[in-house]
N, CA, C and O atoms as a CHARMM CRD file, in Angstrom:
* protein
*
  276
    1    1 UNK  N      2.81800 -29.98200  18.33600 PROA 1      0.00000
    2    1 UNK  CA     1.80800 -29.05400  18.78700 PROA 1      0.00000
    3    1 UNK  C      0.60100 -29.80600  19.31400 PROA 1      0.00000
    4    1 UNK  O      0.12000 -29.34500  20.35000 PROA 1      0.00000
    5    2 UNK  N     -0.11400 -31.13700  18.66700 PROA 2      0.00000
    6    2 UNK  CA    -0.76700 -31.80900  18.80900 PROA 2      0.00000
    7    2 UNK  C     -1.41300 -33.09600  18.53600 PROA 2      0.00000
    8    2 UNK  O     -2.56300 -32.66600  18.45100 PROA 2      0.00000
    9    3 UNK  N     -1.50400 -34.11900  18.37200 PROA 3      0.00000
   10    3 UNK  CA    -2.25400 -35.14100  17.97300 PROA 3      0.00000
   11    3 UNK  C     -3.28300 -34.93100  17.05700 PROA 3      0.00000
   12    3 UNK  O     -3.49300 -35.71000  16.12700 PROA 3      0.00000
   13    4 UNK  N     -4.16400 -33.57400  17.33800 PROA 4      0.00000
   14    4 UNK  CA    -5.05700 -33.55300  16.20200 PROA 4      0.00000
   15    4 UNK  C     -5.02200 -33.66200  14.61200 PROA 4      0.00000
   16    4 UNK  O     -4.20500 -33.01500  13.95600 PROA 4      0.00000
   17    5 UNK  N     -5.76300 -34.34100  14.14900 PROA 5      0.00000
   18    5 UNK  CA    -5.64500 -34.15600  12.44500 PROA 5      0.00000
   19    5 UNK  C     -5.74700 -32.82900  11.97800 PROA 5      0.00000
   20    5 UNK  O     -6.74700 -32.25500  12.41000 PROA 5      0.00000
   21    6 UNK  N     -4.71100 -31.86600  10.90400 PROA 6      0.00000
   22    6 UNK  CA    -4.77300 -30.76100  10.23700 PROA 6      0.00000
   23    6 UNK  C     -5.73100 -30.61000   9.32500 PROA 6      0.00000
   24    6 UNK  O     -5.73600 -31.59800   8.59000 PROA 6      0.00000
   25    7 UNK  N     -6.40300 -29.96600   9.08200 PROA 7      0.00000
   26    7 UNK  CA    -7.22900 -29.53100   7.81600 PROA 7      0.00000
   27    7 UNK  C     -6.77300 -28.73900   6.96900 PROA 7      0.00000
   28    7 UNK  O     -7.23300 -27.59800   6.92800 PROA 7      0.00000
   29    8 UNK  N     -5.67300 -29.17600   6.00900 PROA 8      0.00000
   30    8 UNK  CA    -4.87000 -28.17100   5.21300 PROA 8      0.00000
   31    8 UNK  C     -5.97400 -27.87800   3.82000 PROA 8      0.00000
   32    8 UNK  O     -6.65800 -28.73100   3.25200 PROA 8      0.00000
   33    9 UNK  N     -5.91100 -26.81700   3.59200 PROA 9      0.00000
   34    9 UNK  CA    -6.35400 -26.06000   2.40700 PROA 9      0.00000
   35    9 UNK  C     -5.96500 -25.02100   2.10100 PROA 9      0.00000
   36    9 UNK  O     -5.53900 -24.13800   2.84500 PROA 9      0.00000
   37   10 UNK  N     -6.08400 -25.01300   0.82900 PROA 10     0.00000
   38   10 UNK  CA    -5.53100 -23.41700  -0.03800 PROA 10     0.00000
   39   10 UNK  C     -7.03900 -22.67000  -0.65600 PROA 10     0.00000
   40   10 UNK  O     -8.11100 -23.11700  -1.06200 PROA 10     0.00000
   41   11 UNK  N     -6.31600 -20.99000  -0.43100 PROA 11     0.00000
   42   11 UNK  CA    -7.61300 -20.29700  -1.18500 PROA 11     0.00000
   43   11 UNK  C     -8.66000 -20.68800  -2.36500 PROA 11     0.00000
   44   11 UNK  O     -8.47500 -21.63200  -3.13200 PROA 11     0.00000
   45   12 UNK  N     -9.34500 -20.16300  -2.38500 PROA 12     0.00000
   46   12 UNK  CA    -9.86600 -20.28600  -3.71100 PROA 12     0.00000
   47   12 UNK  C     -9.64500 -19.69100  -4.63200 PROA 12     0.00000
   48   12 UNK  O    -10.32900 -19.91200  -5.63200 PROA 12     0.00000
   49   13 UNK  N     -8.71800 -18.80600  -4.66700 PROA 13     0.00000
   50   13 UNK  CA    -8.49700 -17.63400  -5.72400 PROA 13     0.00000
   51   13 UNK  C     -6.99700 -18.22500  -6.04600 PROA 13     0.00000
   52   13 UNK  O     -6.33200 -17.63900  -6.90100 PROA 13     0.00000
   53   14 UNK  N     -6.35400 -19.58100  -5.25800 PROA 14     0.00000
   54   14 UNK  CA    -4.98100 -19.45800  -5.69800 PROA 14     0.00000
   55   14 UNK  C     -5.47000 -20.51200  -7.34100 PROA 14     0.00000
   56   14 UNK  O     -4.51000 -20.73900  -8.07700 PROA 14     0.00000
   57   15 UNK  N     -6.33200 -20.86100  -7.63400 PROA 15     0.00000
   58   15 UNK  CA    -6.16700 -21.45200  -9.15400 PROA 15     0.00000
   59   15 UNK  C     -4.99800 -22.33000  -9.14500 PROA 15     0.00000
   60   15 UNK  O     -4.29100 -22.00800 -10.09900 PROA 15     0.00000
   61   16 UNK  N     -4.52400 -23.22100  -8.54000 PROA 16     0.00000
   62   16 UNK  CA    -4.03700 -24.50900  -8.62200 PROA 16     0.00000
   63   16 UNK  C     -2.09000 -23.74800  -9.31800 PROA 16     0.00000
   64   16 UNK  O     -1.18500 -24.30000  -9.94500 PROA 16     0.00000
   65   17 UNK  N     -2.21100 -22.68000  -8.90200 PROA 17     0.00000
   66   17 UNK  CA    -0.71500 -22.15800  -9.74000 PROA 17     0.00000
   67   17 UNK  C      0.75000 -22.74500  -9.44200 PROA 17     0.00000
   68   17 UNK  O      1.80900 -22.85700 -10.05900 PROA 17     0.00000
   69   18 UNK  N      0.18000 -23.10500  -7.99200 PROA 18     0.00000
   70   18 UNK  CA     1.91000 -23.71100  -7.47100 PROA 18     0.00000
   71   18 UNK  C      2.40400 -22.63800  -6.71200 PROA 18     0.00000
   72   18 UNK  O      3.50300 -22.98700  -6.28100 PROA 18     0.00000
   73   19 UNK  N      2.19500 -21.78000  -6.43100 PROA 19     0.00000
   74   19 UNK  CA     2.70800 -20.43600  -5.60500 PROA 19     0.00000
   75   19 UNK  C      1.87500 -20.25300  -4.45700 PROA 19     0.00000
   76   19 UNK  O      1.68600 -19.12900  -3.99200 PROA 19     0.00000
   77   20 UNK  N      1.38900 -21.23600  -3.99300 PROA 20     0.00000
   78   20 UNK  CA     0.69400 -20.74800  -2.56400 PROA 20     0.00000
   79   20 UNK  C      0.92500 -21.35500  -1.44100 PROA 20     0.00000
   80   20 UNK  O      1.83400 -22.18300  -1.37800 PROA 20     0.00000
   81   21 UNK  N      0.05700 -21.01800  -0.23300 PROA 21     0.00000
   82   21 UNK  CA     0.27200 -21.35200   0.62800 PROA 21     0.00000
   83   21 UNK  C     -0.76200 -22.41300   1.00500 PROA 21     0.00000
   84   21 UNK  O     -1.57100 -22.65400   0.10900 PROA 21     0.00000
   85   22 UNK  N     -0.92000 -23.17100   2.26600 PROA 22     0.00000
   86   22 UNK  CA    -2.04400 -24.32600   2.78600 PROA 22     0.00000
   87   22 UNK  C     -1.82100 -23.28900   4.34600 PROA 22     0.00000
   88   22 UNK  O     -0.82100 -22.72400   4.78800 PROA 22     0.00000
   89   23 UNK  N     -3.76000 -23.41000   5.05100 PROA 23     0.00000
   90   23 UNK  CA    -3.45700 -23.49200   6.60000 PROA 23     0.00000
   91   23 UNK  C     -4.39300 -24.30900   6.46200 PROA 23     0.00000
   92   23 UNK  O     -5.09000 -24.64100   5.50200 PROA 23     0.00000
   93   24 UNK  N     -4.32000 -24.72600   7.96900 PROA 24     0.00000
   94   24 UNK  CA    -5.18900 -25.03000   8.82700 PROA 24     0.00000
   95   24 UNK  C     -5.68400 -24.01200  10.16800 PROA 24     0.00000
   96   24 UNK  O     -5.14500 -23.21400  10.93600 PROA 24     0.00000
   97   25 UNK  N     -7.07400 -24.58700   9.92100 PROA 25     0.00000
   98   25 UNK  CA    -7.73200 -23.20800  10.59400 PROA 25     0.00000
   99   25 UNK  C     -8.76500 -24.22500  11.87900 PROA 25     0.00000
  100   25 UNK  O     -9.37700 -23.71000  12.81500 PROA 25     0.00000
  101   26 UNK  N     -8.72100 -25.50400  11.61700 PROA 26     0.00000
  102   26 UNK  CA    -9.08400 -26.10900  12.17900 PROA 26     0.00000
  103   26 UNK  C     -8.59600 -26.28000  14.28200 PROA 26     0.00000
  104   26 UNK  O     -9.14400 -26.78600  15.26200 PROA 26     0.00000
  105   27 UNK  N     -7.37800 -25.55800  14.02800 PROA 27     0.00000
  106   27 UNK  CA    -6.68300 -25.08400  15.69700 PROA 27     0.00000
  107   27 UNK  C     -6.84200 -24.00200  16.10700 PROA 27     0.00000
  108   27 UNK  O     -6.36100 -23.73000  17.20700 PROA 27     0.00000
  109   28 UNK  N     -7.42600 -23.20400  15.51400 PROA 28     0.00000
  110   28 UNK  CA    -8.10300 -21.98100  15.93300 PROA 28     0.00000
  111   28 UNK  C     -8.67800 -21.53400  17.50100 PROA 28     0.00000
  112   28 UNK  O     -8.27200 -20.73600  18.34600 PROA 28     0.00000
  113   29 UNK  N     -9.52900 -22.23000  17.44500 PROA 29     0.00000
  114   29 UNK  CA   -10.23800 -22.36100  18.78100 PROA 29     0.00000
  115   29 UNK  C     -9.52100 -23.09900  19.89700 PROA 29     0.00000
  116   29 UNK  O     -9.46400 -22.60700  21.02400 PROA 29     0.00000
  117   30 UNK  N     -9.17900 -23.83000  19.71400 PROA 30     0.00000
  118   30 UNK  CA    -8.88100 -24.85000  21.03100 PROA 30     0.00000
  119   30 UNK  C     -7.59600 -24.70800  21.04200 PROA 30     0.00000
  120   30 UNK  O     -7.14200 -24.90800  22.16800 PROA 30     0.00000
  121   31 UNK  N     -6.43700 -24.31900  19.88700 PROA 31     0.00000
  122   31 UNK  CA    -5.31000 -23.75200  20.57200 PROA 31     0.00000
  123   31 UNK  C     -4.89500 -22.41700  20.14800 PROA 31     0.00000
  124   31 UNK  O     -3.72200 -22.16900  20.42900 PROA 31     0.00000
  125   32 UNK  N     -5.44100 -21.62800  19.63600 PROA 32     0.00000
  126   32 UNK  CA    -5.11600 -20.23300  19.01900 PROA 32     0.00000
  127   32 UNK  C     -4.03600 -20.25500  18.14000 PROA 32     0.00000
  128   32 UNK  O     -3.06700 -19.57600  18.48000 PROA 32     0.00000
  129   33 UNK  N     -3.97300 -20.81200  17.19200 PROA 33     0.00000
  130   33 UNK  CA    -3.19800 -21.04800  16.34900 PROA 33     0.00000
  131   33 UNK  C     -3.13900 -21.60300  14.79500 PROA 33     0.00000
  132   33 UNK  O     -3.33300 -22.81300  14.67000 PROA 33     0.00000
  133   34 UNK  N     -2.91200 -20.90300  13.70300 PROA 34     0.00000
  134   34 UNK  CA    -2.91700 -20.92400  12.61900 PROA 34     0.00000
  135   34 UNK  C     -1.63500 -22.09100  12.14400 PROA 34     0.00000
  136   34 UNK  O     -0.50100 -21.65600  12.34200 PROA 34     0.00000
  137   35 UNK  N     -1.69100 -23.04500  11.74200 PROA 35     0.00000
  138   35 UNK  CA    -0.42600 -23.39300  10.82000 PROA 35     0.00000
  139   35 UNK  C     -0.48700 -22.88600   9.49100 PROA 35     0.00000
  140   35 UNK  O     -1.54600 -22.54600   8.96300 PROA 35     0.00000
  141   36 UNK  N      0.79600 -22.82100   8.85700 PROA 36     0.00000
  142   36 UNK  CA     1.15500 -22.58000   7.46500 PROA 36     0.00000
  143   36 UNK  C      2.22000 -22.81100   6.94000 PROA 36     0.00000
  144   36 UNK  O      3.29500 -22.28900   7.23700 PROA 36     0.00000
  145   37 UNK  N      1.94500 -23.92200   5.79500 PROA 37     0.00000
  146   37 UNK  CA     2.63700 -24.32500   5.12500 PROA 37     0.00000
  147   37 UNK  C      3.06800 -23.75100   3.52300 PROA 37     0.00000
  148   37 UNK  O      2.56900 -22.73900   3.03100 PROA 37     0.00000
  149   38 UNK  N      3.85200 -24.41300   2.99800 PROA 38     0.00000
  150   38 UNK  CA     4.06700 -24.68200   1.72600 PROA 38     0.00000
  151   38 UNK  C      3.46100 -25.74400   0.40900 PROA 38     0.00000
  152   38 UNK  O      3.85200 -26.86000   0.06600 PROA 38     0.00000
  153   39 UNK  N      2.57200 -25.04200  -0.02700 PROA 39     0.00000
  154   39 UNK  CA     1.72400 -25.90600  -0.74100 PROA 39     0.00000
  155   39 UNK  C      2.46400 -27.16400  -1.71900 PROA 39     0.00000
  156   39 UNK  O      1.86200 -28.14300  -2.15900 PROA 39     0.00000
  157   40 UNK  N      3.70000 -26.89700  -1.89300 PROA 40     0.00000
  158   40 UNK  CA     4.62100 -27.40400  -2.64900 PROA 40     0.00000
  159   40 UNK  C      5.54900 -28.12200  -1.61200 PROA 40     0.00000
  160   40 UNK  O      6.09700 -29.09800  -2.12400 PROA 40     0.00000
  161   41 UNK  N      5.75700 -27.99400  -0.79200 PROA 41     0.00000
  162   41 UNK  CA     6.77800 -28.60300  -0.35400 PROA 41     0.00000
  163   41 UNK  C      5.62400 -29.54300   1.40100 PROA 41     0.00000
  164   41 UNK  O      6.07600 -29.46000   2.54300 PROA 41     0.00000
  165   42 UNK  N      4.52000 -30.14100   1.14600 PROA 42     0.00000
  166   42 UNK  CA     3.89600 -30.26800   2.39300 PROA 42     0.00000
  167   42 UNK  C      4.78200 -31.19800   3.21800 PROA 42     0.00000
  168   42 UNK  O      4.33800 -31.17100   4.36500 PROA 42     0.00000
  169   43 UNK  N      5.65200 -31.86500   3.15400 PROA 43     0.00000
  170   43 UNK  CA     6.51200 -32.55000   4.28000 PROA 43     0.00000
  171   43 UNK  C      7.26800 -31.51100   5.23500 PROA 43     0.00000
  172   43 UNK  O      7.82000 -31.69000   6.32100 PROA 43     0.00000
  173   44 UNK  N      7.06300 -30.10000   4.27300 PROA 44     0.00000
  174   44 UNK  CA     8.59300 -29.26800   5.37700 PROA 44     0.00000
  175   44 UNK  C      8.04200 -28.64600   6.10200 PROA 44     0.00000
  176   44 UNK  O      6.92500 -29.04200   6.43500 PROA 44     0.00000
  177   45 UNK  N      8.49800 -27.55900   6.60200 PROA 45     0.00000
  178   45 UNK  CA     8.20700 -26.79800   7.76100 PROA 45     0.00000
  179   45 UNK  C      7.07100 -26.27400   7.79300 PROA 45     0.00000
  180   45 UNK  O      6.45200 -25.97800   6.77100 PROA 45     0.00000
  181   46 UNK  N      6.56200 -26.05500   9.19800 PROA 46     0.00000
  182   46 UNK  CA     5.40100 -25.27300   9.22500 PROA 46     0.00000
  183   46 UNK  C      5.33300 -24.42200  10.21900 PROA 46     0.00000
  184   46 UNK  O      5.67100 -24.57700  11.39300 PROA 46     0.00000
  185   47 UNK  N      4.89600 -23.55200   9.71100 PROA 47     0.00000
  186   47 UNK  CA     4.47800 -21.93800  10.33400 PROA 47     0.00000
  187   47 UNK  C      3.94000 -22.03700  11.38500 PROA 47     0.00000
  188   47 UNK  O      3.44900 -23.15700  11.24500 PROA 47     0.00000
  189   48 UNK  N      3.64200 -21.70800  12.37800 PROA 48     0.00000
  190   48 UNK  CA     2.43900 -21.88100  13.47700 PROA 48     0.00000
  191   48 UNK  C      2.49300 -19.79800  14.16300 PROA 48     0.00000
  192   48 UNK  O      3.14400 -19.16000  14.99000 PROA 48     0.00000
  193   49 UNK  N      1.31900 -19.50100  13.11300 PROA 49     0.00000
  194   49 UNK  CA     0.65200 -18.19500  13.66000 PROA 49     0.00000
  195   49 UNK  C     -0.29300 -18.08700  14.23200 PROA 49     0.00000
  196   49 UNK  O     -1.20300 -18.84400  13.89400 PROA 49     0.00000
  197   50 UNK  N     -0.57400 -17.04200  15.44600 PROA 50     0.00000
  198   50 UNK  CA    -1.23700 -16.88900  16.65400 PROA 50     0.00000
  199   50 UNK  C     -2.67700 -16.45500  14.94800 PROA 50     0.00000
  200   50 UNK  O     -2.67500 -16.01600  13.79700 PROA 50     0.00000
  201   51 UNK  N     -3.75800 -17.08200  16.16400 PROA 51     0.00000
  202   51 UNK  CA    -4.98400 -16.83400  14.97800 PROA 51     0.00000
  203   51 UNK  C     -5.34700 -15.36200  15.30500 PROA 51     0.00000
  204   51 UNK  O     -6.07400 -14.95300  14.40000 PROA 51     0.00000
  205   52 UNK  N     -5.08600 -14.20300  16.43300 PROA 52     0.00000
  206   52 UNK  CA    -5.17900 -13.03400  15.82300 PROA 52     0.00000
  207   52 UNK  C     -4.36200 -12.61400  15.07500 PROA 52     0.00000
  208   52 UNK  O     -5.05400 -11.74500  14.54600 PROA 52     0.00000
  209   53 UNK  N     -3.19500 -12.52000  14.48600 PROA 53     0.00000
  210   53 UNK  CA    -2.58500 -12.20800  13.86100 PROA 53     0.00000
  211   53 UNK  C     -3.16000 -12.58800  12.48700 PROA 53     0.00000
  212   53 UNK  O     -3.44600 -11.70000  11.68300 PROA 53     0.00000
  213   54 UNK  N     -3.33100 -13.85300  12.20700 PROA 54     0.00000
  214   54 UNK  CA    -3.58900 -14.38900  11.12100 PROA 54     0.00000
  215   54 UNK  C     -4.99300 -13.42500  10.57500 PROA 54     0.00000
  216   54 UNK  O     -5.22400 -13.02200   9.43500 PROA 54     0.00000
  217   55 UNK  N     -5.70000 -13.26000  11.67700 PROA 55     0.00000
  218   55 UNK  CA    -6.48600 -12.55000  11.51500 PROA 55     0.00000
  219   55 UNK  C     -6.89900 -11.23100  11.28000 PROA 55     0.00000
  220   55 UNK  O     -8.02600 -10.77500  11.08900 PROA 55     0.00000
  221   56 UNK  N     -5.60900 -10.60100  11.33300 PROA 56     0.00000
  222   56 UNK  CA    -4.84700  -9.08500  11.32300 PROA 56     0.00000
  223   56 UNK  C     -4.82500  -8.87100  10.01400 PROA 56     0.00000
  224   56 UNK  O     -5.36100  -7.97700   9.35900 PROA 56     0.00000
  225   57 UNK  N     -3.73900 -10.33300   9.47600 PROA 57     0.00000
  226   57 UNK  CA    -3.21800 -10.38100   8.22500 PROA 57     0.00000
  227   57 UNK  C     -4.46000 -10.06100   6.83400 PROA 57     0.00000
  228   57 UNK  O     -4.49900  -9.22600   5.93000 PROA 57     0.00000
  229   58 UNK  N     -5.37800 -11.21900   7.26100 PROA 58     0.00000
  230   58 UNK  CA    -6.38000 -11.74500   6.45000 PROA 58     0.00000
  231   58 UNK  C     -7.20300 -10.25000   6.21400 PROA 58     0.00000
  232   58 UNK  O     -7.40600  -9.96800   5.03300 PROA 58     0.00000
  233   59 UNK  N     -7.57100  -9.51500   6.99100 PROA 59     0.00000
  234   59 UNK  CA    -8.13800  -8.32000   7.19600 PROA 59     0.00000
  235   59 UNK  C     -7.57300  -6.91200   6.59700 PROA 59     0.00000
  236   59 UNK  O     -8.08500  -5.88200   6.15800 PROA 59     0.00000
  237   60 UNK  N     -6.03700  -7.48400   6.84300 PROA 60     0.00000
  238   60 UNK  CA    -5.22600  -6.31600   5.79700 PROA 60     0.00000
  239   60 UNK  C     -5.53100  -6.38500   4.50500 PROA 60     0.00000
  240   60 UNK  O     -6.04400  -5.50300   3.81700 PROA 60     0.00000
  241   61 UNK  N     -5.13700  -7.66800   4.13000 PROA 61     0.00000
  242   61 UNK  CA    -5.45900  -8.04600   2.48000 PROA 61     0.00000
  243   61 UNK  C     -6.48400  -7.51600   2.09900 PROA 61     0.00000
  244   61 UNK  O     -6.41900  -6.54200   1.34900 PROA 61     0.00000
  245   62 UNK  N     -7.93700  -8.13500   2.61300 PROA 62     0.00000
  246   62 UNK  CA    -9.03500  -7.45900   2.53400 PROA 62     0.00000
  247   62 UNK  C     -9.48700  -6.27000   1.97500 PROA 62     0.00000
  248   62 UNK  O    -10.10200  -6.06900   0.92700 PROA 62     0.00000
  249   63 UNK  N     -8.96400  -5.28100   3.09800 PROA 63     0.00000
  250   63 UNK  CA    -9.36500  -3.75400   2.86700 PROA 63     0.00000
  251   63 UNK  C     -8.25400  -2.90100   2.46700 PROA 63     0.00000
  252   63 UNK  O     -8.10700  -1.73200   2.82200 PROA 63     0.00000
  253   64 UNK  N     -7.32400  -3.69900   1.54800 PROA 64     0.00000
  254   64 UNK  CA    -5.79900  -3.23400   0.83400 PROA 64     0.00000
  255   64 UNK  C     -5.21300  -2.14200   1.46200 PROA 64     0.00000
  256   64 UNK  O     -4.98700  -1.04600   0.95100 PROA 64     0.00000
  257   65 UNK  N     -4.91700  -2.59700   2.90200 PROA 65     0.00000
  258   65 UNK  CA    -4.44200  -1.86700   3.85000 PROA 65     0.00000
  259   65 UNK  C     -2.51300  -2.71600   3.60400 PROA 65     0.00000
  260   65 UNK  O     -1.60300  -2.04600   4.09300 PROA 65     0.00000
  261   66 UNK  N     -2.23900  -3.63200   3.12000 PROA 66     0.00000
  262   66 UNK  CA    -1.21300  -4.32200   2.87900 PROA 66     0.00000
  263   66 UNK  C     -0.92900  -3.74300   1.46100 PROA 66     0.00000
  264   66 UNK  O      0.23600  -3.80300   1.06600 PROA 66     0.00000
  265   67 UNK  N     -1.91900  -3.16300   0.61900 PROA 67     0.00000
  266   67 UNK  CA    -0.93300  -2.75300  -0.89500 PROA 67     0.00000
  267   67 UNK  C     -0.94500  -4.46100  -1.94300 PROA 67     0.00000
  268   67 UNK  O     -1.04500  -5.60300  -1.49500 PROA 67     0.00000
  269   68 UNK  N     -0.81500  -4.04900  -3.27100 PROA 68     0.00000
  270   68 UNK  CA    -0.81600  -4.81100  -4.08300 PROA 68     0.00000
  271   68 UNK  C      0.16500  -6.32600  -3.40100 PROA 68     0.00000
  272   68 UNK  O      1.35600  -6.29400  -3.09100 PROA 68     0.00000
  273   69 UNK  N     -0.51600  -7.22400  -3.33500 PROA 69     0.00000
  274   69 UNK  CA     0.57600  -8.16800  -2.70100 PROA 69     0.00000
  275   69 UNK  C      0.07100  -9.81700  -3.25600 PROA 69     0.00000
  276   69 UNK  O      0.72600 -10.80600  -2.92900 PROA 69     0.00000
């Protein structure tokens, strides 16, 4: 996707459990695009979501338009 360095991080609410996810939000701007990984597995695959979407997502959660999740 790019040469640039990722800025992977996890929420603050995930409490170190082992069940989450990492993005980088750092490609946002300059390529419209979210990665997402596996906080557990960071060598494997990665996600690459359009940052409105991600932004869809993030917004559902929010205003529990997504339901207990």
């Amino acid at each position: 996707m790019t040469t640039e360095s990722l800025h992977w991080f996890t929420s603050s609410y995930s409490a170190n459990g082992g069940q989450c996810v990492e993005v980088a939000t750092n490609l946002a701007t300059t390529h419209g695009a979210i990665p997402i990984r596996d906080s557990k597995d960071t060598g494997g695959p990665v996600l690459n979501i359009s940052a409105a979407s991600f932004t869809t997502f993030v917004t559902g959660v929010k205003t529990g338009e997504l339901g207990d999740i």
